[in-house]
MARBA-3410 file (N, C-alpha, C, O; in Angstrom, 1 decimal):
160
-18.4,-0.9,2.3,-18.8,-0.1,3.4,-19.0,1.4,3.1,-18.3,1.8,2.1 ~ -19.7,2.1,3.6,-20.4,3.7,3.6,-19.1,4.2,4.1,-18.2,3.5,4.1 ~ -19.0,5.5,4.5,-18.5,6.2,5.2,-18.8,6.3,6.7,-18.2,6.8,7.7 ~ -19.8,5.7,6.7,-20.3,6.0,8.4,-20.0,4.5,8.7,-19.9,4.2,9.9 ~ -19.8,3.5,7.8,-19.4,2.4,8.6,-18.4,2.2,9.0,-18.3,1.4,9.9
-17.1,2.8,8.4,-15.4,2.9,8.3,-15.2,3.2,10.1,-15.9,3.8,10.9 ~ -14.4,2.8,10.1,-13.8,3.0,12.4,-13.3,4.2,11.4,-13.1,4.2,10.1 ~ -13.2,5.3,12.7,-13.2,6.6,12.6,-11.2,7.1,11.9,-10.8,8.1,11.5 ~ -10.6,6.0,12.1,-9.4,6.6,11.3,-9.1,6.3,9.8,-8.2,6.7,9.0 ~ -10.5,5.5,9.5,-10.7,5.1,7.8,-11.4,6.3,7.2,-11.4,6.7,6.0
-12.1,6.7,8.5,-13.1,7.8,7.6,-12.3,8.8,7.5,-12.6,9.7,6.7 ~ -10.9,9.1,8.2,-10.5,10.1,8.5,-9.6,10.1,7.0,-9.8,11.1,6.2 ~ -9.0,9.4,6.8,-8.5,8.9,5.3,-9.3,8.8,3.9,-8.9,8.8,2.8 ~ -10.7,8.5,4.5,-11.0,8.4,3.1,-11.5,10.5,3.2,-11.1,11.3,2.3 ~ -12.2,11.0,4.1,-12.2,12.5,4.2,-10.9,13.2,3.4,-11.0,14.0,2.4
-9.7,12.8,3.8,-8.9,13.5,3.1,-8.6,13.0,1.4,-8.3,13.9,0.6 ~ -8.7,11.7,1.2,-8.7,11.3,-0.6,-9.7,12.1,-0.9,-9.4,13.0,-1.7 ~ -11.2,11.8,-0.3,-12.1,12.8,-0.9,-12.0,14.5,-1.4,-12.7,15.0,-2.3 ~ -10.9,15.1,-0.4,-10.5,16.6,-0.5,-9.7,16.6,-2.0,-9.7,17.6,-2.8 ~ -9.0,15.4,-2.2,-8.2,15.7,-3.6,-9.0,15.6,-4.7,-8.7,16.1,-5.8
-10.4,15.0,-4.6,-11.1,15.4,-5.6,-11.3,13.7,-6.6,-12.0,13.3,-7.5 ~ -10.5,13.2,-5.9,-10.5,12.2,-6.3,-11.2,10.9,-6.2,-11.1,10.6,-5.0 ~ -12.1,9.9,-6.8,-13.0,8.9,-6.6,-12.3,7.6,-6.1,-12.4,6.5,-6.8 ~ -11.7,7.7,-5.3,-10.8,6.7,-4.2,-11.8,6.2,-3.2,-12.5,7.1,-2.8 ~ -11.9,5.1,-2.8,-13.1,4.5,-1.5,-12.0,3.6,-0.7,-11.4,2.7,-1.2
-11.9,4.1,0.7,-11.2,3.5,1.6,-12.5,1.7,1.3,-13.5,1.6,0.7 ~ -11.7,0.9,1.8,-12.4,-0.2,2.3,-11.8,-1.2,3.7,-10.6,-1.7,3.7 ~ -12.4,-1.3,4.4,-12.1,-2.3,5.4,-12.6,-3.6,5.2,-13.7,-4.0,5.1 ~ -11.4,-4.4,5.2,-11.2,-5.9,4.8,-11.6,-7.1,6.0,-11.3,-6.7,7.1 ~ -12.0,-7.8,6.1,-12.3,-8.9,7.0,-11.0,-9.7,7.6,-11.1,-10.3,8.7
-9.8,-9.8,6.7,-9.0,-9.9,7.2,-7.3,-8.7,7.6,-7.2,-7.6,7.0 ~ -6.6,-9.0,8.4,-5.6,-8.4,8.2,-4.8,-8.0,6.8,-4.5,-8.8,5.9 ~ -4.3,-6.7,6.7,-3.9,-5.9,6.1,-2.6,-5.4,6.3,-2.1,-4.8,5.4 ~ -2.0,-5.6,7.8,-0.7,-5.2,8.1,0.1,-5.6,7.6,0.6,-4.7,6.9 ~ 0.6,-6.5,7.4,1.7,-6.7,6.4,1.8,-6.9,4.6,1.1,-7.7,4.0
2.7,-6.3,4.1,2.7,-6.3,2.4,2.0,-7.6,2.4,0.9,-7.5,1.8 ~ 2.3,-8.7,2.8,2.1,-10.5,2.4,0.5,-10.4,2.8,-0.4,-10.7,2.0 ~ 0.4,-9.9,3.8,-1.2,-10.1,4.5,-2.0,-9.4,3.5,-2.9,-10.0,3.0 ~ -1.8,-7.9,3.1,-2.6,-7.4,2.3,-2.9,-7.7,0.8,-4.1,-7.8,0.4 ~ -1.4,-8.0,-0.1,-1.7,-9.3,-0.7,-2.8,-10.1,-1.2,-3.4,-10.3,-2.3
-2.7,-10.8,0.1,-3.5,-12.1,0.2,-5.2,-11.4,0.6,-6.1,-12.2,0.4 ~ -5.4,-10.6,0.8,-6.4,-10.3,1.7,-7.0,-9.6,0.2,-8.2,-9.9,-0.1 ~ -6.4,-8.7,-0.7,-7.0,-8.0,-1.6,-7.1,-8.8,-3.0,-7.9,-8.4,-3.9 ~ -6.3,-10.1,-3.2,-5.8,-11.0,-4.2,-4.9,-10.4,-5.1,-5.0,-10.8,-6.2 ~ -4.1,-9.6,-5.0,-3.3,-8.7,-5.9,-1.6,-9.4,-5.6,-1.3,-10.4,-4.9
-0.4,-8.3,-6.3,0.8,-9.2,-5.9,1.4,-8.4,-5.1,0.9,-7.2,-4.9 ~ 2.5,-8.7,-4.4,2.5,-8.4,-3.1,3.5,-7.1,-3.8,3.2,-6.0,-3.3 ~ 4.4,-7.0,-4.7,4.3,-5.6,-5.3,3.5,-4.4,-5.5,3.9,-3.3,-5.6 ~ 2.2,-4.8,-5.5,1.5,-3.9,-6.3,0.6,-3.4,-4.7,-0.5,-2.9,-4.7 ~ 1.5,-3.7,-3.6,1.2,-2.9,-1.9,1.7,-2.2,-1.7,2.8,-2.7,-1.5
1.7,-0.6,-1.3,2.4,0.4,-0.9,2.7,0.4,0.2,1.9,1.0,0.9 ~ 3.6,0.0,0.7,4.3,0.3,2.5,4.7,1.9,2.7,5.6,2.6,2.2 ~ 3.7,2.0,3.8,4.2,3.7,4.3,5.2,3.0,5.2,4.8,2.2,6.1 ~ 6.8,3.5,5.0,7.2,3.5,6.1,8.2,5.1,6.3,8.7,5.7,5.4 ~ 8.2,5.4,8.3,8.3,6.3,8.7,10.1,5.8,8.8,10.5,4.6,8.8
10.7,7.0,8.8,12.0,7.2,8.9,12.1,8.3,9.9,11.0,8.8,10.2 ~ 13.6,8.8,10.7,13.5,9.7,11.6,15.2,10.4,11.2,16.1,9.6,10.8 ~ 15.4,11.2,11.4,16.7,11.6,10.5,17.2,11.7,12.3,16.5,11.8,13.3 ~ 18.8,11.5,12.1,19.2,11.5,13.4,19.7,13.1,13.9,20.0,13.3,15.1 ~ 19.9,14.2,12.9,20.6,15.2,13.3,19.2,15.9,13.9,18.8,16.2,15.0
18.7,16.0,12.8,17.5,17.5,12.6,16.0,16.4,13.3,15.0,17.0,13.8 ~ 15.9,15.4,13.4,15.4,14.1,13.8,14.0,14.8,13.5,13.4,15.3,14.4 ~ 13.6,14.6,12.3,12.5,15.3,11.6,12.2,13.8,10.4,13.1,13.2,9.8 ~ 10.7,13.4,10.4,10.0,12.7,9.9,10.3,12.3,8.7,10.4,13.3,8.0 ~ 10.4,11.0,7.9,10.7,11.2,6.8,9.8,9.9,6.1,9.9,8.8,6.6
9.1,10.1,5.1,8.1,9.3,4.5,9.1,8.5,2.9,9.6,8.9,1.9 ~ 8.7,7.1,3.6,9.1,6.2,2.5,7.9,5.4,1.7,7.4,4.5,2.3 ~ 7.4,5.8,0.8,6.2,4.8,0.1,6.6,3.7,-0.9,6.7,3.9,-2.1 ~ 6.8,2.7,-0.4,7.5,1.9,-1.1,6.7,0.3,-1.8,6.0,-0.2,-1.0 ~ 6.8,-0.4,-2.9,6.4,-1.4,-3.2,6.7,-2.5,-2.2,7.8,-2.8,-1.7
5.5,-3.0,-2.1,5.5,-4.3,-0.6,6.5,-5.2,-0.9,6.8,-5.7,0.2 ~ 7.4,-5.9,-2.2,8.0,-6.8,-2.2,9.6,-6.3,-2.1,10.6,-7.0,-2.0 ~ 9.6,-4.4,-2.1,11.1,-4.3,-1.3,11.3,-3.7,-0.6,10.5,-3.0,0.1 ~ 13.2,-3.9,-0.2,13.3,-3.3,0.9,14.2,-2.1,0.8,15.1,-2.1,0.0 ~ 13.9,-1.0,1.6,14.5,0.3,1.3,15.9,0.2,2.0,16.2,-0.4,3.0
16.8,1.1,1.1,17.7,0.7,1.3,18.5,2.1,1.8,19.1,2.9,1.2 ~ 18.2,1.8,3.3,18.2,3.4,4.0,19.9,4.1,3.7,19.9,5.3,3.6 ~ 21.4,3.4,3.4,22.4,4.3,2.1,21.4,5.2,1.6,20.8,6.1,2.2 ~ 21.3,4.7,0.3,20.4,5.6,-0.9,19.3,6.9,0.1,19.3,8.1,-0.1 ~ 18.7,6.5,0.7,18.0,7.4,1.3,18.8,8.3,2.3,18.3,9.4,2.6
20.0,8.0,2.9,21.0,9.0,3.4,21.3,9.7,2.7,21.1,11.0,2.8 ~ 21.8,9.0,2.0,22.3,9.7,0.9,21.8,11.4,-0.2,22.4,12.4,-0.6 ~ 20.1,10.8,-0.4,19.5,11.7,-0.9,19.1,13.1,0.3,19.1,14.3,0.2 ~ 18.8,12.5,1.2,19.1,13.5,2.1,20.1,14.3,3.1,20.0,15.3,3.8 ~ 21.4,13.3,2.9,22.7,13.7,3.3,22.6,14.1,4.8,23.1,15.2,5.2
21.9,13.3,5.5,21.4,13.0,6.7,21.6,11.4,7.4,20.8,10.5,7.2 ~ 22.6,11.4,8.0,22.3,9.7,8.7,20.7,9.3,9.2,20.0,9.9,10.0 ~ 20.4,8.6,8.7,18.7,7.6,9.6,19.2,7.8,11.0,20.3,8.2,11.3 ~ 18.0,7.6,11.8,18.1,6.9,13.2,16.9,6.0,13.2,16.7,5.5,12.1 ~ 16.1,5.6,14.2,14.9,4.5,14.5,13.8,5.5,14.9,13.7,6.2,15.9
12.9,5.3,13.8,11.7,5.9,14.2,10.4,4.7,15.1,9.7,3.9,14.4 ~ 10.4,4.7,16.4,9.9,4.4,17.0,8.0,4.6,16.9,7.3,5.3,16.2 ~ 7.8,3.4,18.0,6.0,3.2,17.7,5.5,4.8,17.5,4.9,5.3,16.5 ~ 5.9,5.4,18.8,5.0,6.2,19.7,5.3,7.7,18.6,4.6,8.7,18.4 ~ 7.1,7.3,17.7,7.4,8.4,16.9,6.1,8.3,16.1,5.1,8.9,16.4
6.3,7.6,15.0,5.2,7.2,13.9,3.6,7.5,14.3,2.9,7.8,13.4 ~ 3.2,7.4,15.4,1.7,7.5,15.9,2.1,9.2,16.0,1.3,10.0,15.3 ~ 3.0,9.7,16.6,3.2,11.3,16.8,3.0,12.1,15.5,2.2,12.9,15.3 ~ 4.0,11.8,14.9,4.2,12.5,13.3,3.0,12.3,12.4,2.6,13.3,11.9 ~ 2.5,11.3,12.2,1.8,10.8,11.8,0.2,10.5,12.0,-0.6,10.5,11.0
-0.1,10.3,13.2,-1.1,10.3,13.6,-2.2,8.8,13.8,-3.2,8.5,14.5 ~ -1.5,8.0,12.8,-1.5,6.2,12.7,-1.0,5.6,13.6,-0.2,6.1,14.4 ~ -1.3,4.5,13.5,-0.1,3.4,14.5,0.7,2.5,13.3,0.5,2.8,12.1 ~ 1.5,1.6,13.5,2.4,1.0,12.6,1.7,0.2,11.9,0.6,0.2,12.5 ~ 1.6,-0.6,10.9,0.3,-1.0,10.2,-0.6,-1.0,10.0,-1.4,-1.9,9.9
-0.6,0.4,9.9,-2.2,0.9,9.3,-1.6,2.9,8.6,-2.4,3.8,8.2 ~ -0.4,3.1,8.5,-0.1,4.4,8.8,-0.1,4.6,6.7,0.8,4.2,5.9 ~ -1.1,5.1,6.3,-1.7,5.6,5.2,-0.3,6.6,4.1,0.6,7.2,4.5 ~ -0.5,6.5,3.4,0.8,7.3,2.2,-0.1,9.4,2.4,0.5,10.3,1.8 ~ -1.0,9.5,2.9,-1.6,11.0,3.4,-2.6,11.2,4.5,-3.1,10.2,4.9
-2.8,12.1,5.0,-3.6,12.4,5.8,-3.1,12.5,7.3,-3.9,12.4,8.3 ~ -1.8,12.7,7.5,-0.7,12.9,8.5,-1.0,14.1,9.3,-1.3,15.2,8.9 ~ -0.9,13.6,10.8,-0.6,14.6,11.6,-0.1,16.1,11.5,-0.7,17.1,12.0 ~ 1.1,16.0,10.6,1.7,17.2,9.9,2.3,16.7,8.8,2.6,15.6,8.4 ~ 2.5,18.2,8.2,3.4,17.5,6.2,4.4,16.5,6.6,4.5,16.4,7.8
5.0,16.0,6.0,6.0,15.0,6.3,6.6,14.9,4.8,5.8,14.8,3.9 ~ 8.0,14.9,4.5,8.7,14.6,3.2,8.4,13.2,2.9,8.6,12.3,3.8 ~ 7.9,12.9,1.8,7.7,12.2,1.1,8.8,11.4,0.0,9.6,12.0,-0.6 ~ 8.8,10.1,-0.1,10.2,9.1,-1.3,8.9,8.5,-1.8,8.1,8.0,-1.0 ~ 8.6,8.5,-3.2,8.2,7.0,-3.2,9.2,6.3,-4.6,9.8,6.7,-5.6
8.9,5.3,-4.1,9.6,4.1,-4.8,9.3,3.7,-5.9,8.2,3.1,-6.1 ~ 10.3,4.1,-7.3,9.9,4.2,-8.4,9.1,2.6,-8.8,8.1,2.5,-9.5 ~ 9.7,1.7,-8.2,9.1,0.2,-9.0,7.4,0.1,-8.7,6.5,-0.6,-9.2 ~ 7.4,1.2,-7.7,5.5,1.4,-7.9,5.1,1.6,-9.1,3.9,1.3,-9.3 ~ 5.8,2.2,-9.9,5.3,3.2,-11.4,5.1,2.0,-12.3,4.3,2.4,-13.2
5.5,0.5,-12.4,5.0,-0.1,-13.3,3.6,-0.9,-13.2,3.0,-1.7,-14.0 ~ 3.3,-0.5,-12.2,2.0,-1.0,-12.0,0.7,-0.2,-12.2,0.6,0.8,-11.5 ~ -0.5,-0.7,-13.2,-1.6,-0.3,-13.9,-2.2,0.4,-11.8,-1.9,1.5,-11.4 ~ -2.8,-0.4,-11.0,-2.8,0.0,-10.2,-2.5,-0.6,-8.6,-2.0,-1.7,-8.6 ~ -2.7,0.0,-7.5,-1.7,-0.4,-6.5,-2.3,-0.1,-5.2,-3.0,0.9,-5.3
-2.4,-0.6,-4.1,-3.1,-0.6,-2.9,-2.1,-0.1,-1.7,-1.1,-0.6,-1.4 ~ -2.9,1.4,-0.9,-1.9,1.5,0.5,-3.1,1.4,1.8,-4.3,1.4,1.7 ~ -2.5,1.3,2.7,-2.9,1.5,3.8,-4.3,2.5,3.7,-4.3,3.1,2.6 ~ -5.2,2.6,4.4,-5.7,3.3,5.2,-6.3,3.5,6.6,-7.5,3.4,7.0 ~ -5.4,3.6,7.3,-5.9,4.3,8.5,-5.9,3.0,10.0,-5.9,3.1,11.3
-5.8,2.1,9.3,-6.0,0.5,10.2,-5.4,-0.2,10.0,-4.8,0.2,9.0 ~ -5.0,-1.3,10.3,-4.5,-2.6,9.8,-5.0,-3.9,9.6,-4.6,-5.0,9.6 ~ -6.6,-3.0,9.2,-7.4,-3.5,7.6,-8.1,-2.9,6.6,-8.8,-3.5,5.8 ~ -8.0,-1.7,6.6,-8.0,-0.8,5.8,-7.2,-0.5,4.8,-6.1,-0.1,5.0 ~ -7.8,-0.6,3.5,-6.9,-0.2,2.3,-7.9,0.6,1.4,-9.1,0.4,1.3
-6.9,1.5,0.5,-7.6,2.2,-0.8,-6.8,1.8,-1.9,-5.6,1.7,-1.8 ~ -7.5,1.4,-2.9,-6.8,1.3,-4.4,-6.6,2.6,-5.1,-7.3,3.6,-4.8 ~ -5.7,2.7,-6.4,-5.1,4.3,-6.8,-4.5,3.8,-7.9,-4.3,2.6,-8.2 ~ -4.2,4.9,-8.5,-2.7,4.6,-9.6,-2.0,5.0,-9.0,-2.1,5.7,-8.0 ~ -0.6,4.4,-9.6,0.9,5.3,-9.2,0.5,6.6,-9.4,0.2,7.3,-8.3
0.2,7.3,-10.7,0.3,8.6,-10.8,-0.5,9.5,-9.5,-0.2,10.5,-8.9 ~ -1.6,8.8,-9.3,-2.8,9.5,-7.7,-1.8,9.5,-6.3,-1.9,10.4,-5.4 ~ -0.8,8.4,-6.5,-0.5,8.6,-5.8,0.9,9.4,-4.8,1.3,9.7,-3.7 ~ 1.4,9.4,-6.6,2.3,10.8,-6.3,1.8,12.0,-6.3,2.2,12.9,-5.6 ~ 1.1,12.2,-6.9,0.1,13.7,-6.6,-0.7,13.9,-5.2,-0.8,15.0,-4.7
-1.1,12.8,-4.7,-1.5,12.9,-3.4,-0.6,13.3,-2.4,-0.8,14.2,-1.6 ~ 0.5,12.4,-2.6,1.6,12.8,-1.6,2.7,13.8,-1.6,3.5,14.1,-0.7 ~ 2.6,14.2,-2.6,3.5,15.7,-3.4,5.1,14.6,-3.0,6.0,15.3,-2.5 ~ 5.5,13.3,-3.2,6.5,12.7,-3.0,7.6,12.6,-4.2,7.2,12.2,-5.3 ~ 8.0,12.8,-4.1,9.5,12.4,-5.2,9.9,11.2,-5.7,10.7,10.7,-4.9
9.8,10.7,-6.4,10.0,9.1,-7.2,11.7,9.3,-7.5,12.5,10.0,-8.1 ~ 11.9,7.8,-6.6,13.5,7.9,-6.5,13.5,6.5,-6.2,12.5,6.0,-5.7 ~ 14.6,5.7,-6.7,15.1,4.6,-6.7,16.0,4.4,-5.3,17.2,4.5,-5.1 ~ 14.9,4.0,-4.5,15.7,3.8,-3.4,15.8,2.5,-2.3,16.2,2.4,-1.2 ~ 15.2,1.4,-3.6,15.6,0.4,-2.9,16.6,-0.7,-3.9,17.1,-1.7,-3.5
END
């Protein structure tokens, strides 16, 4: 698909990959993409090598917190207390569409409502390359690990 064929929150994602200068092409899939398993299956890749944006909400300062993590784990919100020395709370639908500007299965590793702190998940790094979200929940862009810590200005931490 063009750019003009992308629903307007793909274009809004692939607009911003394009700003980094980078030759990244959002694509929208025929089937679902919401889940690590669905995208997976939908892209033929392994279900590791899917980037899950997920939103976090800290409970004191209750400020946004970005997990990009490999689709086959699970974050292991300790370790991420921990690194932020901040208890979690639940970041809700309506949170995640706010901060973010996505809805929950489709919420992209950039191009956010506002900056948002960034984790990502070192077991992404062994993979040549790796697929996240864009903008839907059938929208995806392929990347390297390395694109995609430079994109997200995120921190590589072992946190699942």
């Amino acid at each position: 698909m063009t750019d003009n064929q992308l629903s307007s929150s793909a274009q809004k994602v692939q607009q911003v990959l394009d700003a980094f200068g980078l030759k990244l092409q959002v694509m929208e899939m025929p089937d679902s993409t919401r889940t690590a398993q669905d995208a997976a299956q939908a892209i033929g890749c392994l279900v590791g090598q899917i980037v899950k944006s997920l939103v976090f909400k800290t409970k004191r300062s209750r400020r946004p917190i970005l997990v990009v993590a490999s689709g086959q784990n699970r974050v292991d919100e300790r370790k991420l207390e921990a690194l932020l020395q901040e208890p979690l709370g639940k970041a809700d639908a309506d949170f995640v569409r706010q901060q973010t500007g996505f809805a929950i299965g489709g919420v992209p590793p950039v191009g956010h409502a506002m900056p948002i702190e960034t984790f990502v998940d070192k077991d992404l790094l062994q993979y040549e390359s790796i697929w996240a979200a864009a903008g839907t929940p059938r929208a995806v862009f392929r990347l390297t690990p390395a694109e995609l810590v430079k994109i997200t200005g995120g921190k590589v931490v072992d946190i699942c």
